[in-house]
N, CA, C and O atoms as a printed pandas DataFrame, in Angstrom:
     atom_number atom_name residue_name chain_id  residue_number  x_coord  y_coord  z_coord
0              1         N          UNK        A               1   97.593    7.118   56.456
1              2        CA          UNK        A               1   96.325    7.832   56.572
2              3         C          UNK        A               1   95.438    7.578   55.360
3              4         O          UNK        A               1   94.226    7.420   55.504
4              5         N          UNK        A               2   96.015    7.540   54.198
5              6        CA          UNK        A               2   94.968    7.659   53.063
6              7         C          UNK        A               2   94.478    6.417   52.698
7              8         O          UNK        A               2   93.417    6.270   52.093
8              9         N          UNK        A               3   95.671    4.952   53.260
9             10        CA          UNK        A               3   94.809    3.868   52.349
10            11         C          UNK        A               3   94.081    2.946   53.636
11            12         O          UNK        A               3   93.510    1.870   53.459
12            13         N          UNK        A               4   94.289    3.823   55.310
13            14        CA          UNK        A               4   93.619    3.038   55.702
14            15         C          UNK        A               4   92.402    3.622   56.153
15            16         O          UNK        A               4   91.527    2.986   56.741
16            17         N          UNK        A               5   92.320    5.425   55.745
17            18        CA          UNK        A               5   91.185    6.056   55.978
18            19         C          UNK        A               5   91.226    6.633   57.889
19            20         O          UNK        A               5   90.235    6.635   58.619
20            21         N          UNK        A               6   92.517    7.027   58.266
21            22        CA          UNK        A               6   93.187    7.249   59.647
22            23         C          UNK        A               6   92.987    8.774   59.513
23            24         O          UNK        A               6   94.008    9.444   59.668
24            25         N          UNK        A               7   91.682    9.521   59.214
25            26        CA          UNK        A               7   91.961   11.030   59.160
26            27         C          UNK        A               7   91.735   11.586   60.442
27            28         O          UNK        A               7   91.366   12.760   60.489
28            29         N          UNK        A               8   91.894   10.942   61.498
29            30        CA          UNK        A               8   92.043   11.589   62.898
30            31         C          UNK        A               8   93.591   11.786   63.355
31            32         O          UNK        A               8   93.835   12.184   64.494
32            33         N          UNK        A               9   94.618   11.496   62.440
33            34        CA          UNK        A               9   95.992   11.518   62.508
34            35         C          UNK        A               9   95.937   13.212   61.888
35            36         O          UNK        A               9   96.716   14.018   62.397
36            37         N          UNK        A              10   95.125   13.606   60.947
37            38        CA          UNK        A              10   95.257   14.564   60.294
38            39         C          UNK        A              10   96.095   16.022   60.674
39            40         O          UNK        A              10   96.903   16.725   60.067
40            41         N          UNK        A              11   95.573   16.061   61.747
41            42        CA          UNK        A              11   95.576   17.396   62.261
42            43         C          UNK        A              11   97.238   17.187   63.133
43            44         O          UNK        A              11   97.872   18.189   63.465
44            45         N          UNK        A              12   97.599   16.217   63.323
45            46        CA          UNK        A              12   98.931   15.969   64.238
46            47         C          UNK        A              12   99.886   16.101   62.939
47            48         O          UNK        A              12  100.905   16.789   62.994
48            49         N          UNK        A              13   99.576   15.534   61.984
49            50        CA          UNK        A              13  100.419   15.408   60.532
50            51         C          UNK        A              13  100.544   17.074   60.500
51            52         O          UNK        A              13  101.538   17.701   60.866
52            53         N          UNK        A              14   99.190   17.697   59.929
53            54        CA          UNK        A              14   99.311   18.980   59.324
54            55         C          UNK        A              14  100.258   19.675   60.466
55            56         O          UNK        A              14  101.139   20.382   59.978
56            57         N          UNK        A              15  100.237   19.594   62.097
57            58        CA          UNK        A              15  101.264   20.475   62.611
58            59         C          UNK        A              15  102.921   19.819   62.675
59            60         O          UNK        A              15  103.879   20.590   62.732
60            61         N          UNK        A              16  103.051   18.711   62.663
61            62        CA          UNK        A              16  104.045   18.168   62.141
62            63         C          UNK        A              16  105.379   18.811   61.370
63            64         O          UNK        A              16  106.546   19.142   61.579
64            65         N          UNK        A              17  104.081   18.728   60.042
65            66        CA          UNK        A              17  104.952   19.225   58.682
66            67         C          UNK        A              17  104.929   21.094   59.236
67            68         O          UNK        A              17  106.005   21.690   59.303
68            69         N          UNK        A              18  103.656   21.791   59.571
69            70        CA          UNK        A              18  104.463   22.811   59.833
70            71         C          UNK        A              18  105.652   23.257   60.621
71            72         O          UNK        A              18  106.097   24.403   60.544
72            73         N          UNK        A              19  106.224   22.192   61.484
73            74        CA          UNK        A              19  107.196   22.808   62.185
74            75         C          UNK        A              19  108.228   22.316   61.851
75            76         O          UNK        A              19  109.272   22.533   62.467
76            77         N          UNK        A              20  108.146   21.450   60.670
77            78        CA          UNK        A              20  109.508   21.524   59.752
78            79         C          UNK        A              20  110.025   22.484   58.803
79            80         O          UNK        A              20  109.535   23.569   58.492
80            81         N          UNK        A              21  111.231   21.858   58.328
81            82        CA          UNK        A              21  112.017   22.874   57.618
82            83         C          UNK        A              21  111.755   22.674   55.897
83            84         O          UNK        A              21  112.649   23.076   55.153
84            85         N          UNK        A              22  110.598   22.091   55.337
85            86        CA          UNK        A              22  110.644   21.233   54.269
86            87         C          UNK        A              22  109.572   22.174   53.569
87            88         O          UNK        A              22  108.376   21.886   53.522
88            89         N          UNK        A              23  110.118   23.311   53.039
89            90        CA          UNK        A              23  109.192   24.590   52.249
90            91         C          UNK        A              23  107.973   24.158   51.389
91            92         O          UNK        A              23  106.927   24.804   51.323
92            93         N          UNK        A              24  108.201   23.100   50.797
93            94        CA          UNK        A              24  107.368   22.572   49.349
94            95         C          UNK        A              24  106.229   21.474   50.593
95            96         O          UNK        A              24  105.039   21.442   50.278
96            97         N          UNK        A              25  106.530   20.890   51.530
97            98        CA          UNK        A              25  105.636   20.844   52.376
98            99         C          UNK        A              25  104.867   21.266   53.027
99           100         O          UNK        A              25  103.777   20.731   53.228
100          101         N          UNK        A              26  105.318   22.529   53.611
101          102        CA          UNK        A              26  104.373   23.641   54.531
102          103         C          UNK        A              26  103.599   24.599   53.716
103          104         O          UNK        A              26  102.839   25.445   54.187
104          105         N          UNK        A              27  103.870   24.390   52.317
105          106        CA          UNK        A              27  103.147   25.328   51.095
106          107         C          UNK        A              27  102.078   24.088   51.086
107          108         O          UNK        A              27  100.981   24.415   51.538
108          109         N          UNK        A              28  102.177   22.879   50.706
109          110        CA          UNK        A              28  101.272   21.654   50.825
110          111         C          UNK        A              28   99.967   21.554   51.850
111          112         O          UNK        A              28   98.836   21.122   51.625
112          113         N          UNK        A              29  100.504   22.074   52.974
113          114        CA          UNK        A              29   99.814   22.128   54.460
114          115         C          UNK        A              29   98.599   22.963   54.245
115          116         O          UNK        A              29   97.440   22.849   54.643
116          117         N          UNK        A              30   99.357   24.051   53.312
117          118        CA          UNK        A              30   98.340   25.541   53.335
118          119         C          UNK        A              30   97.402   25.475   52.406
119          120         O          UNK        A              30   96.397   26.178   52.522
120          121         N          UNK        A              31   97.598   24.457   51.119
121          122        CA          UNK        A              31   96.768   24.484   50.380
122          123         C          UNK        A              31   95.519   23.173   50.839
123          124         O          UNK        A              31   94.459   23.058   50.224
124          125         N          UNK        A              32   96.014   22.058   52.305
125          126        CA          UNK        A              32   95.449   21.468   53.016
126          127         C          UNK        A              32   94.011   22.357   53.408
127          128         O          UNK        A              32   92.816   22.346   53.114
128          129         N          UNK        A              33   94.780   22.977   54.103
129          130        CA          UNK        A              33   93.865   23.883   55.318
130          131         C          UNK        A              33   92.810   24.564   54.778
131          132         O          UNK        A              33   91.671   24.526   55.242
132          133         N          UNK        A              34   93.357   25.571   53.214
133          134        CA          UNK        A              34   92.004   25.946   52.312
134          135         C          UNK        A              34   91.136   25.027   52.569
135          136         O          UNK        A              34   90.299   25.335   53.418
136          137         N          UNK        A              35   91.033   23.578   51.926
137          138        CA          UNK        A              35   89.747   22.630   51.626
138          139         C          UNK        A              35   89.964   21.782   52.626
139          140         O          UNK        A              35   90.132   20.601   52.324
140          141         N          UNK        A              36   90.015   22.223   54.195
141          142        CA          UNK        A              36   90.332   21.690   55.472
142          143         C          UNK        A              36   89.332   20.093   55.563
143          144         O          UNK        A              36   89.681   18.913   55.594
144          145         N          UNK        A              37   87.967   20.779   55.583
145          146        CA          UNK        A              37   86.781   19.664   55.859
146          147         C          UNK        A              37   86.947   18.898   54.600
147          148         O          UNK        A              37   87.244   17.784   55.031
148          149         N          UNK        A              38   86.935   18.803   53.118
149          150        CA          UNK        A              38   86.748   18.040   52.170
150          151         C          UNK        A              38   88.027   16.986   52.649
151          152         O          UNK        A              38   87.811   15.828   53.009
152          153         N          UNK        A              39   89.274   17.548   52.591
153          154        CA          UNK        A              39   90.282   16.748   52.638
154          155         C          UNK        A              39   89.995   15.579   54.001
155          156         O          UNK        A              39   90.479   14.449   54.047
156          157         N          UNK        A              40   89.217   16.112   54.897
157          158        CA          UNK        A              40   89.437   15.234   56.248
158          159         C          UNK        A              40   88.342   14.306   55.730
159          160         O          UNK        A              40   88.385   13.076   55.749
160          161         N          UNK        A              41   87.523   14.943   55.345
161          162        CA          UNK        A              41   85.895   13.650   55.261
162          163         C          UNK        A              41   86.784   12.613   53.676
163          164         O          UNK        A              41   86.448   11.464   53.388
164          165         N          UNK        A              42   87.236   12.942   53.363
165          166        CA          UNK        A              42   87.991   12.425   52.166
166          167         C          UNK        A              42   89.007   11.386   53.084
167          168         O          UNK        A              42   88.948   10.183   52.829
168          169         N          UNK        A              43   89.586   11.689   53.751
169          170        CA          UNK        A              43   90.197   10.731   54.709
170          171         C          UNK        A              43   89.805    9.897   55.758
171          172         O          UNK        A              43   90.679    9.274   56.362
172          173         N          UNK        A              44   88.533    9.778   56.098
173          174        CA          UNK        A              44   87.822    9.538   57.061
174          175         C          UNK        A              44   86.161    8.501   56.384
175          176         O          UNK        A              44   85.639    7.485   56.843
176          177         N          UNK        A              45   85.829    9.264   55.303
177          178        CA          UNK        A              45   84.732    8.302   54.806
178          179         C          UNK        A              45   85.009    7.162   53.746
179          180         O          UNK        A              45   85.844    7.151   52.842
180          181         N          UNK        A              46   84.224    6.356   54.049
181          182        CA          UNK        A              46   84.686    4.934   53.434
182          183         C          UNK        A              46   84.221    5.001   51.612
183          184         O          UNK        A              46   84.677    4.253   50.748
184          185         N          UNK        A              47   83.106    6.225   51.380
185          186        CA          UNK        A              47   82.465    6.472   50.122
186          187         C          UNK        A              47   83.672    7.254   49.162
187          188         O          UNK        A              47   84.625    7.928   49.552
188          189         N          UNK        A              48   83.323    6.957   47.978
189          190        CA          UNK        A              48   84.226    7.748   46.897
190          191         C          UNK        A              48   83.152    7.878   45.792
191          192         O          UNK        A              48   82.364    6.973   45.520
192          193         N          UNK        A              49   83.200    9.477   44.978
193          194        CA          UNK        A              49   83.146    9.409   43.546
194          195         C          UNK        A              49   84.068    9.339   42.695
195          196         O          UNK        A              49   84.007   10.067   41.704
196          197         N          UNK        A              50   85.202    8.399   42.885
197          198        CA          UNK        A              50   86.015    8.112   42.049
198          199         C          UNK        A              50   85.520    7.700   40.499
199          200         O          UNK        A              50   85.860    8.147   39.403
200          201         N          UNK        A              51   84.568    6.650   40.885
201          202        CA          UNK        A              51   84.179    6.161   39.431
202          203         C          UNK        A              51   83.423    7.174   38.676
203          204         O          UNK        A              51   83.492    6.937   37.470
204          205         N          UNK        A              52   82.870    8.005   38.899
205          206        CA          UNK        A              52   81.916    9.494   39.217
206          207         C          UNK        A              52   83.461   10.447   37.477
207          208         O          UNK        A              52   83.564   10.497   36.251
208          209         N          UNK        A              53   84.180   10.914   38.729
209          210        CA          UNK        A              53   85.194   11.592   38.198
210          211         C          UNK        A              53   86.066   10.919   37.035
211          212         O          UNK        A              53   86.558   11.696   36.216
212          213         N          UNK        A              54   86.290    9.622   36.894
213          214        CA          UNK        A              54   86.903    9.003   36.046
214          215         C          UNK        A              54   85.757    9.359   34.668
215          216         O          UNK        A              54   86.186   10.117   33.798
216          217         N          UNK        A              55   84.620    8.910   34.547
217          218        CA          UNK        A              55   83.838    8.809   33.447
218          219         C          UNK        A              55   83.664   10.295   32.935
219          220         O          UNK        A              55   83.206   10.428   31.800
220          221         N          UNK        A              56   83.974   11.386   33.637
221          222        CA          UNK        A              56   83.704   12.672   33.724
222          223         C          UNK        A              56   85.040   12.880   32.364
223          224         O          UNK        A              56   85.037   13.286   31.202
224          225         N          UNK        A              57   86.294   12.226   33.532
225          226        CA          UNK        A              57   87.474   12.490   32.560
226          227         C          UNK        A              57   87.387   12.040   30.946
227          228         O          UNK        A              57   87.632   12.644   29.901
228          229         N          UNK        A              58   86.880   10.571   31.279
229          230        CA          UNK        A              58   86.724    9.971   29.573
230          231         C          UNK        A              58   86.181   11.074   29.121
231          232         O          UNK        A              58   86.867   11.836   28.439
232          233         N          UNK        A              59   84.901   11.355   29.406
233          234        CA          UNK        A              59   84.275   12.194   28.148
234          235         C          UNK        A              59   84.616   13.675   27.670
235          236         O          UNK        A              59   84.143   14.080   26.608
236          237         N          UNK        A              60   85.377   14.425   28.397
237          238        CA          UNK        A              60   86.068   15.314   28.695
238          239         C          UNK        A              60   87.342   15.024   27.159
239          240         O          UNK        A              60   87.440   15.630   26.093
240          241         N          UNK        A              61   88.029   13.988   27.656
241          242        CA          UNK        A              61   89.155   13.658   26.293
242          243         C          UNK        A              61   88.638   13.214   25.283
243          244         O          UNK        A              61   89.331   13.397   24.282
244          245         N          UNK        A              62   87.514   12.599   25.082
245          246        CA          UNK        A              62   86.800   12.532   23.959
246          247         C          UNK        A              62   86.374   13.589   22.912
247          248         O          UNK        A              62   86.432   13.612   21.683
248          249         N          UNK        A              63   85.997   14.315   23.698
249          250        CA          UNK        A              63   85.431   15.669   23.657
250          251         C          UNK        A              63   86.505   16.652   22.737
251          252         O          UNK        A              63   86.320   17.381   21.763
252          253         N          UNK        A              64   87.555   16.345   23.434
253          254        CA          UNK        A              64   88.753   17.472   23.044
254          255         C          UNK        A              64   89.424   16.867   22.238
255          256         O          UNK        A              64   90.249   17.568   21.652
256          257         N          UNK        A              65   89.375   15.119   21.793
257          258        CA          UNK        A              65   89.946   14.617   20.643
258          259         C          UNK        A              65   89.108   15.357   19.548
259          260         O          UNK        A              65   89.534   16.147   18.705
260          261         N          UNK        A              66   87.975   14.980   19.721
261          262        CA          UNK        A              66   87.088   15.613   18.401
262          263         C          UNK        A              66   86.848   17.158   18.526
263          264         O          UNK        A              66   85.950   17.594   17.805
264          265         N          UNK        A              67   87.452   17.978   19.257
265          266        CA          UNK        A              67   87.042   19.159   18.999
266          267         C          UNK        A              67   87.193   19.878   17.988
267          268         O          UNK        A              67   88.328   19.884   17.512
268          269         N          UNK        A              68   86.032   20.800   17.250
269          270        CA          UNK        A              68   85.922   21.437   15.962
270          271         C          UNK        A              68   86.536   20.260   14.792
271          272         O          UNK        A              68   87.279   20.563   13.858
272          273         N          UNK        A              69   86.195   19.311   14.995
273          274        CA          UNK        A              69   86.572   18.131   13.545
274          275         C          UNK        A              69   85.327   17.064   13.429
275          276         O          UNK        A              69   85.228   16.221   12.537
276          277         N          UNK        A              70   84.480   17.248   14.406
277          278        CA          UNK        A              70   83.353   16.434   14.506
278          279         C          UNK        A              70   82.166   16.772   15.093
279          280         O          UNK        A              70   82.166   17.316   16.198
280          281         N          UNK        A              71   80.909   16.467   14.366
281          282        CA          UNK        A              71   79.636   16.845   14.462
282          283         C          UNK        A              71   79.439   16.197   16.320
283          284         O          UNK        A              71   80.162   15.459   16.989
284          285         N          UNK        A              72   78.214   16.851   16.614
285          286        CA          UNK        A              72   77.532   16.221   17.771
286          287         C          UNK        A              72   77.080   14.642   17.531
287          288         O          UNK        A              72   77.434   13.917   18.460
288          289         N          UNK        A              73   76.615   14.208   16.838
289          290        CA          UNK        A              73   76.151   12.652   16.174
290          291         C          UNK        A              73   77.003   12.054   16.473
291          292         O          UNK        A              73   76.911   11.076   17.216
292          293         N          UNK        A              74   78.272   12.565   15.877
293          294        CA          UNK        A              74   79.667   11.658   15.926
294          295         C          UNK        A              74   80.220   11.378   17.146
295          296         O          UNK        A              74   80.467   10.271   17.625
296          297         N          UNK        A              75   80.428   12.676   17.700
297          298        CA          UNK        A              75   80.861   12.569   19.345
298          299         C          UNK        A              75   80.223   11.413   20.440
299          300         O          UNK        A              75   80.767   10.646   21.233
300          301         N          UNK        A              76   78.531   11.728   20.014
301          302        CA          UNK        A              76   77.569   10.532   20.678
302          303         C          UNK        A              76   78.015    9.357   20.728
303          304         O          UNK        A              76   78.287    8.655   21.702
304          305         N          UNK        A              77   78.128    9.029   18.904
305          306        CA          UNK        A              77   78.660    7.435   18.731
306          307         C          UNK        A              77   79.469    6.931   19.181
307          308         O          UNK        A              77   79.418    5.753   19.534
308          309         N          UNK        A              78   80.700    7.860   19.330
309          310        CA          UNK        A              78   81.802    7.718   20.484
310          311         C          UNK        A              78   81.748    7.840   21.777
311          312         O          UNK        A              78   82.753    7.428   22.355
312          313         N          UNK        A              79   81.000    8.224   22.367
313          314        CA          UNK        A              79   80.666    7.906   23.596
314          315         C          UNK        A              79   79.898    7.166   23.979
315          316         O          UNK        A              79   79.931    6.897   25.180
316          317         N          UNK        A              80   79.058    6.636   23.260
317          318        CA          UNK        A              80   77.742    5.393   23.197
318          319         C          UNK        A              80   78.905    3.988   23.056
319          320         O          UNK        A              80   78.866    2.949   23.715
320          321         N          UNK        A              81   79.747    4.312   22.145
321          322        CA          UNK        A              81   80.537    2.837   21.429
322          323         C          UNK        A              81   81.591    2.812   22.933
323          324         O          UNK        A              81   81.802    1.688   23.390
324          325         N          UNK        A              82   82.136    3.842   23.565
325          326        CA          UNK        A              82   83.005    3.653   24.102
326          327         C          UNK        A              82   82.817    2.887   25.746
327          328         O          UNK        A              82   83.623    2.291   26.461
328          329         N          UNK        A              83   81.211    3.272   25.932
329          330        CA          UNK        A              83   80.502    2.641   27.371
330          331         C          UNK        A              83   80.599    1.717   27.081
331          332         O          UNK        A              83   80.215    0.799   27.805
């Protein structure tokens, strides 16, 4: 389903796993069903903000390397030098 983008299997999967015996799965299912639509259009559309979320992460650990040890200027340069 996920690497060929098959999210019309979705819903046969999610009852699947519920009518097994596999606990740490059917807890999986439920936290599915919360973000029901994201997860399916996530399986189904050919678009990603992957690259989006990755650059989010860099600057995020940047951020928290230098936290309270470095000015704003500094942080910049490191994120300017690191693009």
């Amino acid at each position: 389903m996920l690497r060929n983008l098959e999210g019309e299997h979705l819903d046969g999967w999610l009852r699947t796993v519920e009518e097994s015996d596999i606990y740490d799965l059917r807890r999986f299912v439920l936290s599915i069903k919360r973000d029901y639509e994201a997860v399916k259009a996530g399986l189904t559309l050919s678009w990603s903000n992957g690259q989006t979320e990755g650059q989010v992460n860099r600057l995020k650990l940047l951020q928290r390397q230098s936290y309270g040890r470095a000015s704003f200027q500094l942080r910049r340069r490191r994120v300017l030098k690191a693009a």
